[in-house]
LUMMIKOL-175716 format. One record per residue: residue in one letter; x, y, z of N, C-alpha, C, O in turn. Coordinates in steps of 0.05 Angstrom, whole numbers, padded with zeros to 5 digits, always signed. Layout:
aXYZXYZXYZXYZ...
This chain:
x-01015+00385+01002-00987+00378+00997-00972+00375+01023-00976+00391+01041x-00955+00356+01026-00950+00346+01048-00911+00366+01049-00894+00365+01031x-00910+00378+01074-00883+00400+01070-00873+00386+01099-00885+00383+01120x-00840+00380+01091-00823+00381+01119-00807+00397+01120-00798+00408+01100x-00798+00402+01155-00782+00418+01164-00770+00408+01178-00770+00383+01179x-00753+00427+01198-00742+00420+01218-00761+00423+01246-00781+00437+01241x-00760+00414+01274-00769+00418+01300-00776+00445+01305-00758+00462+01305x-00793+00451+01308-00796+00482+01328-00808+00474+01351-00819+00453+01358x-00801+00502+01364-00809+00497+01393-00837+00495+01400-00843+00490+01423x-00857+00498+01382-00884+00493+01388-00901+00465+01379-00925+00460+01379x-00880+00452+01374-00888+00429+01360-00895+00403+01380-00909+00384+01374x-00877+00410+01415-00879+00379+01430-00909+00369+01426-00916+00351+01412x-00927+00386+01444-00949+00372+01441-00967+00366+01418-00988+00353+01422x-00962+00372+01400-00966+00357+01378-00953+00325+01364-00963+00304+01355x-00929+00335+01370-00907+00306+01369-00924+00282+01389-00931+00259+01382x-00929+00297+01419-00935+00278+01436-00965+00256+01427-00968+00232+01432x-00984+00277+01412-01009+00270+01398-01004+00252+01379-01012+00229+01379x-00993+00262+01365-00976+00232+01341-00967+00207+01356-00981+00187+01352x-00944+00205+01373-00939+00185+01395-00966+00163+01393-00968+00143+01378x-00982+00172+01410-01001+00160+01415-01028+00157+01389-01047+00142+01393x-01025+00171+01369-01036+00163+01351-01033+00143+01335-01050+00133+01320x-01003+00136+01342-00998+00114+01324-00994+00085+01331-00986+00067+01316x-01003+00085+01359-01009+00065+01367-00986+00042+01366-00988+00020+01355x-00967+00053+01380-00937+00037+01369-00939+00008+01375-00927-00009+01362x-00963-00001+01403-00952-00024+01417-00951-00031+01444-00956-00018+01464x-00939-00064+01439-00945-00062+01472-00902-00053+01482-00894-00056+01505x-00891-00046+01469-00866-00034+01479-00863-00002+01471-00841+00007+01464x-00883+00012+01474-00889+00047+01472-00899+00043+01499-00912+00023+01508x-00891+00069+01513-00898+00083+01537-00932+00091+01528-00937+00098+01505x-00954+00089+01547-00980+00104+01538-00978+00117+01558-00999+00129+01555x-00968+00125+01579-00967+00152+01598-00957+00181+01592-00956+00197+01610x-00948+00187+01567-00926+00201+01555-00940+00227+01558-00962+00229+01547x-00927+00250+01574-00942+00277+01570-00917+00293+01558-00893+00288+01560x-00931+00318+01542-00916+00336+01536-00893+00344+01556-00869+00342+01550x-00902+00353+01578-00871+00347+01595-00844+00319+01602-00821+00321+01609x-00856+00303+01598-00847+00277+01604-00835+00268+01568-00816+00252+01566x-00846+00279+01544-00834+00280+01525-00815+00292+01522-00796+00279+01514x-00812+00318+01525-00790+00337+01527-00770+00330+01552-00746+00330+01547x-00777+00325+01576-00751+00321+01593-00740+00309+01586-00717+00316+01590x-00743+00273+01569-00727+00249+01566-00711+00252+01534-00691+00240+01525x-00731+00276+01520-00720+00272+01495-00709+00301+01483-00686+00302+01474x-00731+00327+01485-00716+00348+01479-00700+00357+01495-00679+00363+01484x-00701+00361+01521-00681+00371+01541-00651+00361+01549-00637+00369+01567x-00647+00337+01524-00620+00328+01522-00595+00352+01515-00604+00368+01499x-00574+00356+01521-00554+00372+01529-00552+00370+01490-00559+00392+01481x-00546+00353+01471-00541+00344+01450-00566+00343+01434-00562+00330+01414x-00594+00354+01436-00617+00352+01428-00612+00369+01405-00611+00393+01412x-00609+00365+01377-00606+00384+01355-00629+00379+01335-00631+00362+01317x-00648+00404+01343-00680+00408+01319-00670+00403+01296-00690+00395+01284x-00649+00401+01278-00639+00401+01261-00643+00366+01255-00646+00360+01232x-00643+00344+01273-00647+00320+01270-00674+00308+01271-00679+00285+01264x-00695+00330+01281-00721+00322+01283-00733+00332+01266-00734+00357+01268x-00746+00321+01246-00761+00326+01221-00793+00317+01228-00803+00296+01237x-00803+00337+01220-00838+00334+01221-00847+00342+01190-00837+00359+01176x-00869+00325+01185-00873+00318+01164-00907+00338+01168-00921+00333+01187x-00913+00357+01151-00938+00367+01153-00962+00367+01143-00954+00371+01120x-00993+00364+01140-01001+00373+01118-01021+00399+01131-01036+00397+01150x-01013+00423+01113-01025+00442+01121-01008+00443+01160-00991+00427+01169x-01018+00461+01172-01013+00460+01204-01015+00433+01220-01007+00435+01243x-01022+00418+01214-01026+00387+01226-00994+00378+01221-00981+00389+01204x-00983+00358+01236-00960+00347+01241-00982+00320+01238-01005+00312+01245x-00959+00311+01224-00975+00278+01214-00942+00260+01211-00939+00240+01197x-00932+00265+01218-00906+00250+01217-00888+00261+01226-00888+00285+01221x-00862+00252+01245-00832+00253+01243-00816+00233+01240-00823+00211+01233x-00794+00241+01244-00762+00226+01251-00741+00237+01264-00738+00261+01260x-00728+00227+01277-00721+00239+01300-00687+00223+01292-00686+00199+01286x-00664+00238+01292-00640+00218+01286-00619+00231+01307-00619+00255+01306x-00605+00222+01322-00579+00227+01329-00558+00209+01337-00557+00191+01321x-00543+00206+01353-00519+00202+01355-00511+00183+01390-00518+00189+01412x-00493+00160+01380-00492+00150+01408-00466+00161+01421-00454+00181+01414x-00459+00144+01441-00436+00154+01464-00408+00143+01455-00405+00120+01447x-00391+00158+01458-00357+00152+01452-00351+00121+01474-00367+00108+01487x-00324+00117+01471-00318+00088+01475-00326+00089+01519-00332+00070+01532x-00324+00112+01526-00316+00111+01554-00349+00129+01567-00358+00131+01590x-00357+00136+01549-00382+00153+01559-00380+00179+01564-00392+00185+01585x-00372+00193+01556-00355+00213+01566-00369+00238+01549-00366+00260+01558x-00381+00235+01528-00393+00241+01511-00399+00238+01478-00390+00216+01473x-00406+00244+01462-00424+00236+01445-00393+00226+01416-00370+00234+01415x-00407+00207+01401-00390+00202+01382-00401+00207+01349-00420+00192+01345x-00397+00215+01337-00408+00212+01310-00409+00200+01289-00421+00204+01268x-00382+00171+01299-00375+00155+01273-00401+00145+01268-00405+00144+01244x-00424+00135+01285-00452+00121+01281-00475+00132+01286-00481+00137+01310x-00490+00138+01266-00511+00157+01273-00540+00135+01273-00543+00115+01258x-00557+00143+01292-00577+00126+01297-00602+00143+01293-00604+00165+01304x-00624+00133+01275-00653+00135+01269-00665+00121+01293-00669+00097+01295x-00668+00141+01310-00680+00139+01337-00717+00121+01326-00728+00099+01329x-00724+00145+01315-00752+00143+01308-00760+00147+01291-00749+00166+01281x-00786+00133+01273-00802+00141+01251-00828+00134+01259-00833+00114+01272x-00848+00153+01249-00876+00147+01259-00889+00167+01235-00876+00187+01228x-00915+00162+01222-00934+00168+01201-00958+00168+01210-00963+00146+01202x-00980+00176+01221-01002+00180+01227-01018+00153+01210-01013+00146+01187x-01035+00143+01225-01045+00119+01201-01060+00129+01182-01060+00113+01163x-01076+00152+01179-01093+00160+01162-01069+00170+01142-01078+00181+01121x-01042+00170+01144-01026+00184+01122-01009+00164+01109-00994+00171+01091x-01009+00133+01120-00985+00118+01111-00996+00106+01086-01020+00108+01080x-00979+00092+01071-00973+00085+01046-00968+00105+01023-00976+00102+01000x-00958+00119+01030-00957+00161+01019-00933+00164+01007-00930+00180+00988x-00907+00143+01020-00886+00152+01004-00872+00178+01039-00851+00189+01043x-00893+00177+01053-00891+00200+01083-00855+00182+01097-00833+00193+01099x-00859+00165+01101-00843+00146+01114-00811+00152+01112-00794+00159+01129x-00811+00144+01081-00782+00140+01059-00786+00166+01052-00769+00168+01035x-00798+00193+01054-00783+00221+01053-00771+00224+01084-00747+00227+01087x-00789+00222+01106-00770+00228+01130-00747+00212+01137-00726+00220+01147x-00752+00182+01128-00715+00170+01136-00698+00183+01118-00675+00187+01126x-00703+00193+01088-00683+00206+01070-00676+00230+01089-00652+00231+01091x-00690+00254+01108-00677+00276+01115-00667+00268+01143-00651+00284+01153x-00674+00245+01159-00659+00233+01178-00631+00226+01162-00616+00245+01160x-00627+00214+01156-00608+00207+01133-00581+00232+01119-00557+00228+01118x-00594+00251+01111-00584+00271+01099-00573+00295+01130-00557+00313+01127x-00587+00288+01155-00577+00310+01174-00552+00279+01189-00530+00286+01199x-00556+00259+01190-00526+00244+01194-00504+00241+01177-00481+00236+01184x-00513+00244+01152-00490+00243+01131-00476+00272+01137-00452+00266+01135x-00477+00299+01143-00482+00312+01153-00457+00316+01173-00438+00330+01168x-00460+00305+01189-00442+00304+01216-00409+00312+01205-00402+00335+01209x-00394+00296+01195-00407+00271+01188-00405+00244+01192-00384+00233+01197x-00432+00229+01189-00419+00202+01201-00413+00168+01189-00425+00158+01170x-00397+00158+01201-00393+00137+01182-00401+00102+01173-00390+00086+01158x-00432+00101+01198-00446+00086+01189-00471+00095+01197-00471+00105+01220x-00496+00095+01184-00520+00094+01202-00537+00067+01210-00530+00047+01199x-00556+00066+01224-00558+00048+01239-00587+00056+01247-00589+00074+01264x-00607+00046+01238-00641+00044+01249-00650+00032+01272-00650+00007+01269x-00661+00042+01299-00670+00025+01317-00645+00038+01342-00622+00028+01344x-00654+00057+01355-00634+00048+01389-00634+00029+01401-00652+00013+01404x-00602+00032+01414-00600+00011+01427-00570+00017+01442-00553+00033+01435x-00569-00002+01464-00545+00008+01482-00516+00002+01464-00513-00022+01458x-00497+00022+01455-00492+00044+01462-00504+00061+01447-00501+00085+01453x-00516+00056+01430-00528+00074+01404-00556+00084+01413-00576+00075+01401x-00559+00101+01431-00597+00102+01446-00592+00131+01456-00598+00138+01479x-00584+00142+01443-00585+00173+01456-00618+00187+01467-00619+00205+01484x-00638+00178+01457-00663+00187+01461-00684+00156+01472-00680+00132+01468x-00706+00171+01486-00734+00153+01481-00723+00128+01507-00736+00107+01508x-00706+00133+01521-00707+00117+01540-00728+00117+01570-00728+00134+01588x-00744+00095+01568-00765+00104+01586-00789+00108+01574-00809+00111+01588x-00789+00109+01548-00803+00108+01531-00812+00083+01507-00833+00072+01500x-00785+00084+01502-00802+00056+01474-00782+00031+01489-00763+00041+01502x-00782+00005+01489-00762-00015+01492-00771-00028+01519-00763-00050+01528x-00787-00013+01530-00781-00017+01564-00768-00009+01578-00769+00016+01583x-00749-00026+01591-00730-00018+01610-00711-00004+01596-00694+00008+01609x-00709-00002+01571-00689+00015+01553-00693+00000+01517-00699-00022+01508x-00684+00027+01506-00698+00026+01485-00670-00004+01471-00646-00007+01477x-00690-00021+01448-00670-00042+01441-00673-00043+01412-00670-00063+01398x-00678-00022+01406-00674-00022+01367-00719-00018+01364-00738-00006+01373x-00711-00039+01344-00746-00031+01335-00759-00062+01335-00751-00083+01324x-00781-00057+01352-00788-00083+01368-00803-00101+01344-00812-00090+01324x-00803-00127+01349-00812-00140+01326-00841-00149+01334-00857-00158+01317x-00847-00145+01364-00886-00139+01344-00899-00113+01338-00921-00104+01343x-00877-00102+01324-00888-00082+01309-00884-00094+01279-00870-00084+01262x-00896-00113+01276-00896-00117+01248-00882-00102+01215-00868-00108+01196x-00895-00084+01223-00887-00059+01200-00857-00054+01204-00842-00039+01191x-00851-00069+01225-00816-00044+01211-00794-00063+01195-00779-00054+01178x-00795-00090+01202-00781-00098+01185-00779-00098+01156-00757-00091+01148x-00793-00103+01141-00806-00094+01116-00804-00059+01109-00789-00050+01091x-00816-00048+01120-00805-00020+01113-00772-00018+01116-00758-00008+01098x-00762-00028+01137-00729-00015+01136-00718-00038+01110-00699-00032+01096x-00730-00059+01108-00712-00078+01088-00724-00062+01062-00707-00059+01045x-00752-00051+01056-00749-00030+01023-00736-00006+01026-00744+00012+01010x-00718+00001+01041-00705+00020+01042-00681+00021+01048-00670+00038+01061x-00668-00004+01036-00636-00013+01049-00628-00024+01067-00604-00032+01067x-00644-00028+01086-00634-00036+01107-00638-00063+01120-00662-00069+01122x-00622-00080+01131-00603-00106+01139-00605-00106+01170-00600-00085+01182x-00613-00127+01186-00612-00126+01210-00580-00135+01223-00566-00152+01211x-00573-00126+01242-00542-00127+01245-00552-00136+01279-00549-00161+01277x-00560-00133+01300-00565-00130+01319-00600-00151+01330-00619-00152+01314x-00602-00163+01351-00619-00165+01359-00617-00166+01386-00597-00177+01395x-00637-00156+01402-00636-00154+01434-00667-00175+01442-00687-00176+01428x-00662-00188+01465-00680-00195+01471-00686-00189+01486-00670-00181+01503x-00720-00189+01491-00742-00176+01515-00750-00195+01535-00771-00207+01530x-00736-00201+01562-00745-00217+01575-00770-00201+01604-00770-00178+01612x-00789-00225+01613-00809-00210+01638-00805-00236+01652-00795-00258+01646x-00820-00224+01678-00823-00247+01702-00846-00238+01721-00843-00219+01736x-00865-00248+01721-00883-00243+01735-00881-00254+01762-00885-00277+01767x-00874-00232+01780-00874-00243+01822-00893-00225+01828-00888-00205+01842x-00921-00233+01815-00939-00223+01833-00941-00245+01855-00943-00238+01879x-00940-00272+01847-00950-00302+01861-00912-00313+01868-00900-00320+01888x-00904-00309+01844-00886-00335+01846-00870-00334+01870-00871-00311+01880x-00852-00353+01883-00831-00346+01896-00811-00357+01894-00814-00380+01886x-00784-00350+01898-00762-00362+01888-00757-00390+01888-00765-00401+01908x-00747-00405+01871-00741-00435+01872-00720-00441+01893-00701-00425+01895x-00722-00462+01909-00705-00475+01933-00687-00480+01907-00691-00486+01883x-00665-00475+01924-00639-00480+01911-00612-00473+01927-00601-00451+01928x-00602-00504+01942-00592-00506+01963-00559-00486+01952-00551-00473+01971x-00548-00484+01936-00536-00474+01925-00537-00448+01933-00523-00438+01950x-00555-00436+01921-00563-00405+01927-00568-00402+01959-00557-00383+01970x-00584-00422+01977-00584-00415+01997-00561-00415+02012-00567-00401+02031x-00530-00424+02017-00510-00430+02025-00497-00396+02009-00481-00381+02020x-00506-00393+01989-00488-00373+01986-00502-00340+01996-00491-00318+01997x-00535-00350+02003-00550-00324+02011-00539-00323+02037-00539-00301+02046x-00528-00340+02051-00512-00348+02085-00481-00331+02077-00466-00329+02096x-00475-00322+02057-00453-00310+02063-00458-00282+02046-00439-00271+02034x-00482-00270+02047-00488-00249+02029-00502-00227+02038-00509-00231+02062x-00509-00206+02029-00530-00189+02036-00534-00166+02018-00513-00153+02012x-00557-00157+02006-00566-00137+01980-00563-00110+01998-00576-00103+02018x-00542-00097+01985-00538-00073+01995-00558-00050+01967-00555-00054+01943x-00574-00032+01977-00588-00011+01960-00573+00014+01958-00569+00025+01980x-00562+00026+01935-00554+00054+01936-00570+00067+01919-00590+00054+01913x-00567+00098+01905-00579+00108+01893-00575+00105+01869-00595+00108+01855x-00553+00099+01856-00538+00103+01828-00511+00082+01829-00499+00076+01850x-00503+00072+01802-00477+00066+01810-00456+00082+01815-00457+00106+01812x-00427+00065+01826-00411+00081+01830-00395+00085+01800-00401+00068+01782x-00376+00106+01794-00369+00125+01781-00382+00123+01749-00371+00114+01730x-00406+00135+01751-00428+00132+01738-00426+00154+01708-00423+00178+01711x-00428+00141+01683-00411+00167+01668-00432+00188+01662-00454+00194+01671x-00419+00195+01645-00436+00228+01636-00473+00217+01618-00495+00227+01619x-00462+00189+01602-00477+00180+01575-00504+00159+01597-00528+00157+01591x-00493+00149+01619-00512+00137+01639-00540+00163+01649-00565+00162+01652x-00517+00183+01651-00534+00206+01670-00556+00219+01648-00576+00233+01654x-00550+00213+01630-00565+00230+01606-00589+00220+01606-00609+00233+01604x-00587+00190+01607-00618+00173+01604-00625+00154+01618-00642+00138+01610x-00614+00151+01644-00627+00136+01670-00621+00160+01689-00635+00158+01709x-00605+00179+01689-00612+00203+01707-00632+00214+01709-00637+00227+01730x-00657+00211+01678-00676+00226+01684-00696+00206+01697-00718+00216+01701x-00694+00182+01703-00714+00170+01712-00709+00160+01743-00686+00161+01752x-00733+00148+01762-00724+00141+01783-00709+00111+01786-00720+00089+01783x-00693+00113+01790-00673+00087+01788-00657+00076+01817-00650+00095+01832x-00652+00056+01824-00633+00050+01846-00614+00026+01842-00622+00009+01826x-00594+00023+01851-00573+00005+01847-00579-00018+01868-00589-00015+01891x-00573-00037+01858-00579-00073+01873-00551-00083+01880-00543-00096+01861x-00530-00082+01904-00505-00096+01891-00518-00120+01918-00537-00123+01932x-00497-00131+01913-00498-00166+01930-00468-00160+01943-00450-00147+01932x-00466-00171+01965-00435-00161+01981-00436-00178+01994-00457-00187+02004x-00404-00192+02000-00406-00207+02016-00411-00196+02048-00406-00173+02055x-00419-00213+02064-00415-00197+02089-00394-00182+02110-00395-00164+02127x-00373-00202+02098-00357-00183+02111-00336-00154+02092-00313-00147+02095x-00358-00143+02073-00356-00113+02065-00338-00126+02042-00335-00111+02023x-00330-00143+02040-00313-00146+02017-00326-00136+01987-00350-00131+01984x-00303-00135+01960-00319-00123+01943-00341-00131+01934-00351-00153+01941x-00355-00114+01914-00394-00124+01899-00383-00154+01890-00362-00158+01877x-00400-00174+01897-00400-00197+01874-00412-00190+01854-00398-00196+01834x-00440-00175+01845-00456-00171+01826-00477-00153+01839-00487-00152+01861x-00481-00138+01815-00505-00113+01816-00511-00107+01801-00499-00110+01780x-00537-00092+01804-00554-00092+01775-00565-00058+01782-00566-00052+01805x-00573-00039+01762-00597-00021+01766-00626-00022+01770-00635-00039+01755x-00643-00013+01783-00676-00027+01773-00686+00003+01768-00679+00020+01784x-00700+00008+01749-00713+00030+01738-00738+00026+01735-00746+00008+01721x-00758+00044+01748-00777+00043+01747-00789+00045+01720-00777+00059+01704x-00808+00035+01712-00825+00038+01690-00853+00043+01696-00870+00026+01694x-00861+00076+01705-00894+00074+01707-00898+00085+01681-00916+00073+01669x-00892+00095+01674-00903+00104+01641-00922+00078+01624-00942+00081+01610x-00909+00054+01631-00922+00026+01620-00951+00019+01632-00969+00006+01620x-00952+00031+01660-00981+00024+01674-00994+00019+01661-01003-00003+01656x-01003+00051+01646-01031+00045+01631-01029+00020+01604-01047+00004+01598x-01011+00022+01595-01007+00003+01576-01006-00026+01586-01008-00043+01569x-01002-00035+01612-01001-00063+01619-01009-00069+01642-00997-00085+01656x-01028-00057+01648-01047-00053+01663-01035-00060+01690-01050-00074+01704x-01008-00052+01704-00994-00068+01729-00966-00053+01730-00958-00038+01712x-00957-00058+01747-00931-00032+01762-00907-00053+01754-00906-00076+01764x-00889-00041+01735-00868-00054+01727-00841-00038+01733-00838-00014+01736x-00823-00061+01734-00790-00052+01740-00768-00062+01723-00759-00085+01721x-00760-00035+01710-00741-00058+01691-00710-00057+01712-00703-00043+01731x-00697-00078+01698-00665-00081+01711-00650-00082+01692-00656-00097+01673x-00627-00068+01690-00605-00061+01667-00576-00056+01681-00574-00049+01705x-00558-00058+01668-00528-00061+01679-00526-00072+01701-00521-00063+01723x-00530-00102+01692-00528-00122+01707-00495-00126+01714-00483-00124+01692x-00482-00129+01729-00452-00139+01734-00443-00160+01745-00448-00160+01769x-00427-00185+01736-00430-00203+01751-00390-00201+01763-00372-00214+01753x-00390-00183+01782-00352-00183+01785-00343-00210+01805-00321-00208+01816x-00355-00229+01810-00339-00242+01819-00349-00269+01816-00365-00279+01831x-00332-00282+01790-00341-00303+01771-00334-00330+01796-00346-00351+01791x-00316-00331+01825-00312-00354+01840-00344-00370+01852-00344-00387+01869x-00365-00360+01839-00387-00375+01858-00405-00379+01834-00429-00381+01838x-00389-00382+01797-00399-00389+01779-00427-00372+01774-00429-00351+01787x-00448-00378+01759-00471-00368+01756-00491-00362+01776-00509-00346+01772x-00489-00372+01794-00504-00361+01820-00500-00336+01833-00520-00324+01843x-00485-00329+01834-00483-00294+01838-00508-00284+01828-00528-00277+01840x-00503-00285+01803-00520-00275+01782-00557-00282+01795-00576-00267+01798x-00553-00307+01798-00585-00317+01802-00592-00308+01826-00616-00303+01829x-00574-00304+01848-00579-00304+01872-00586-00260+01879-00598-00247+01896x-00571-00255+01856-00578-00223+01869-00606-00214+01845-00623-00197+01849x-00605-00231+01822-00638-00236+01811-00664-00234+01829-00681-00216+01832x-00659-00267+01844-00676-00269+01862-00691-00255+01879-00715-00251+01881x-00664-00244+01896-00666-00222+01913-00676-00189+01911-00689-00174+01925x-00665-00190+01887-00686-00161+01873-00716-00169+01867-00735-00157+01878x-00719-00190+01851-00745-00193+01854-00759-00198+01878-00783-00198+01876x-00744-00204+01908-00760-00211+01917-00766-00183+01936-00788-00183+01947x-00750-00164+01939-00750-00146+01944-00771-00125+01927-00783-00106+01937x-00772-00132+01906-00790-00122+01884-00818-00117+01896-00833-00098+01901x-00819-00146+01897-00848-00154+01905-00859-00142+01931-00883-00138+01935x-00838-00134+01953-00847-00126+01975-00853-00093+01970-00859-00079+01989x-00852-00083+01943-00858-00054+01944-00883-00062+01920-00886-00043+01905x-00894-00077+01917-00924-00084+01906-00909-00085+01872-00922-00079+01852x-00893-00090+01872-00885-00092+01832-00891-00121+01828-00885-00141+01841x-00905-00117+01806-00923-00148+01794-00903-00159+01774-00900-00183+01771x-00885-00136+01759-00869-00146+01733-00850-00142+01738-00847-00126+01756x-00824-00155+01724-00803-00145+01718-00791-00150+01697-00793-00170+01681x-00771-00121+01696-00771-00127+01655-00739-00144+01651-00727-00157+01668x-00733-00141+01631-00686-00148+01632-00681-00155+01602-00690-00176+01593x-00668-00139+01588-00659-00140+01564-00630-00153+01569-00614-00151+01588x-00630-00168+01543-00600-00180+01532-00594-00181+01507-00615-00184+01494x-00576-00180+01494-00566-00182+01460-00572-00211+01467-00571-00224+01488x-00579-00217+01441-00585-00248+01440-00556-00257+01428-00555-00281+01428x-00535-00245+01419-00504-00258+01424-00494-00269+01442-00478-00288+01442x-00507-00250+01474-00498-00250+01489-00510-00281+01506-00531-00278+01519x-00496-00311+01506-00505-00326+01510-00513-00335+01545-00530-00350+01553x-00491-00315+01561-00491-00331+01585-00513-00302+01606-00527-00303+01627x-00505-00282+01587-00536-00264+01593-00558-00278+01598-00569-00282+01620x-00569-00289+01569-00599-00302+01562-00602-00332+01591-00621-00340+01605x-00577-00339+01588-00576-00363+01606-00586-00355+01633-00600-00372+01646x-00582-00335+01642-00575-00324+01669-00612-00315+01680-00627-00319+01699x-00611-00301+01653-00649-00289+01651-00667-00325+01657-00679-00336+01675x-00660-00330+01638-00675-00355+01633-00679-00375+01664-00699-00387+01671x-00649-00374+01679-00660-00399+01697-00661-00385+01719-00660-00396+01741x-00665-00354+01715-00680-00338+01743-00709-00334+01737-00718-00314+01748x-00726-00348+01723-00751-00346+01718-00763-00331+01694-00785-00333+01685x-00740-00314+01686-00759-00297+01663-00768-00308+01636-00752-00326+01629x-00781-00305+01624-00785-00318+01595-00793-00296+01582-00803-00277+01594x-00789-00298+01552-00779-00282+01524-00811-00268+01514-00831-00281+01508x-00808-00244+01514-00841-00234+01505-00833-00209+01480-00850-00194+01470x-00811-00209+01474-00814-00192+01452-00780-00180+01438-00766-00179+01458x-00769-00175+01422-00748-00171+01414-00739-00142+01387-00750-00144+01365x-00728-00130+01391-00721-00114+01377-00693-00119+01356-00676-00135+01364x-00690-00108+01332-00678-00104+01319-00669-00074+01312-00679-00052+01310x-00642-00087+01312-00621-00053+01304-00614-00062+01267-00609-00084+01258x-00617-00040+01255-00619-00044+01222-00592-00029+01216-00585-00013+01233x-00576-00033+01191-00565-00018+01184-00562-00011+01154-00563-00028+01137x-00557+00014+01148-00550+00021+01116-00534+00001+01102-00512-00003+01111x-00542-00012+01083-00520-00028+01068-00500-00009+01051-00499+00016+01049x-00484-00033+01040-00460-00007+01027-00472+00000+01001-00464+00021+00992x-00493-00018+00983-00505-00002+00957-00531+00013+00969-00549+00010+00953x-00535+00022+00982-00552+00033+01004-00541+00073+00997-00531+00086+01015x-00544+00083+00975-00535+00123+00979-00499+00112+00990-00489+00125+01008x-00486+00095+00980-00466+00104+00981-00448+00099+01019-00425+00106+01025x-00467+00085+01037-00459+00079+01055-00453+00057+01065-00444+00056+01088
């Protein structure tokens, strides 16, 4: 008979065994150790066992779900109007059980709970309190679509896709940047300044790119004037083993000074990648909402092309009343 509970403390490395049992994909971390599970995910300031449900049979953990909560309007800390189903995972020898649709019901029942006033399947920025560095890549973007199985499971259980992010890469093991007299005239009045972090960096940033090694990209003009554009690059070795090559994702991209049109953008691209490449990184990762049109534009004619996409789901309103 299959019994759930809530998280105990003896459960990570077991959780971590499931991870990898279930073979999420090519957007799951396969480097994931019991320590490296717990720093990014239980050791959150906001980490409540009460949201993590393990599904048992006998002493074996053969399933969880994992639910909490994203960041208020300024980052400042956590909000509860939207509660997010971080994760669901079933051991394959246990699925088609009915295992699945009991743990989103007690994911479900610990956000109603709060309480909160929409839920929402799949992290994603601002809604990603957990698993960053872990599932998504460069950051988690809802629930990726070559995982086959989730759309279909979240649509027999209510749920509507509201959200899509797209997964862009670029491979500079070989390539090198395109001549582009444009960019070169404006690389003549520029230079990539490296810091450690951005500046006034909030509390909800530090929670899940603080735990990883990360550095800031800005582009300046030369004579010190303000950032035109800057980006973060976060390492991704957890992906090694899974993609057999040393990847870097880039996230909070900024483009502050719209007078040199889209080239800002391409030109401090470039430059990170090319900088990339001089520390032996073969990949690079870069998420965008696929709403977001001049994002995708920006990815697209700096070389990267589209390898995978996630979906954010949500409760409908004949959905339990939400």
């Amino acid at each position: 008979m299959i019994e759930y509970r809530s998280f105990s403390n003896p459960d990570p490395p077991h959780l971590v065994a499931l991870w990898h049992a279930c073979q999420l994909g090519r957007g799951a971390a396969s480097g994931v150790s019991t320590d490296i599970f717990e720093a990014l995910n239980l050791s959150q300031s906001y980490f409540d066992p009460h949201g993590l449900t393990v599904a048992c049979d006998g002493k074996e953990i053969i399933g969880y779900s994992h639910a909490g909560f994203g960041s208020n309007a300024d980052g400042s800390g956590l909000s509860t109007a939207e509660g997010i189903i971080c994760a669901v995972m079933v051991h394959p020898k246990y699925r088609r059980q009915g295992i699945g649709r009991r743990l989103i019901e007690h994911a479900e029942h610990f956000l109603e709970a709060a309480p909160t006033e929409k839920i929402h399947a799949g992290p994603a920025p601002p809604r990603d309190p957990f698993y960053t560095g872990m599932y998504g890549g460069t950051q988690p973007a809802g629930f990726l679509e070559s995982d086959p199985n989730a759309a279909p499971f979240f649509a027999a259980l209510g749920y509507e896709p509201v959200e899509r992010h797209l997964i862009f890469q670029r491979d500079i093991s070989r390539q090198s940047n395109p001549v582009n007299y444009q960019l070169v005239n404006l690389r003549r009045k520029t230079e990539l300044v490296i810091s450690n972090q951005p500046e006034n960096v909030s509390w909800w940033w530090l929670t899940r790119f603080g735990r990883l090694d990360s550095v800031r990209f800005s582009l300046m003009h030369k004579d010190r004037q303000p950032v035109t554009a800057a980006a973060s690059a976060v390492g991704l070795d957890l992906y090694m083993g899974k993609w057999n090559e040393r990847a870097v994702g880039i996230t909070d991209i900024v483009i502050a000074d719209a007078s040199d049109g889209p080239e800002c953008g391409q030109l401090l691209l470039h430059d990170i990648c090319r900088r990339l490449r001089e520390e032996v990184t073969t990949r690079v990762e870069a998420h965008a909402p696929e709403s977001d049109v001049a994002a995708v534009e920006l990815l697209e004619a700096t070389g990267f092309t589209q390898v995978d996409a996630g979906v954010v789901y949500r409760r409908t309103s004949d959905s339990k009343g939400t």
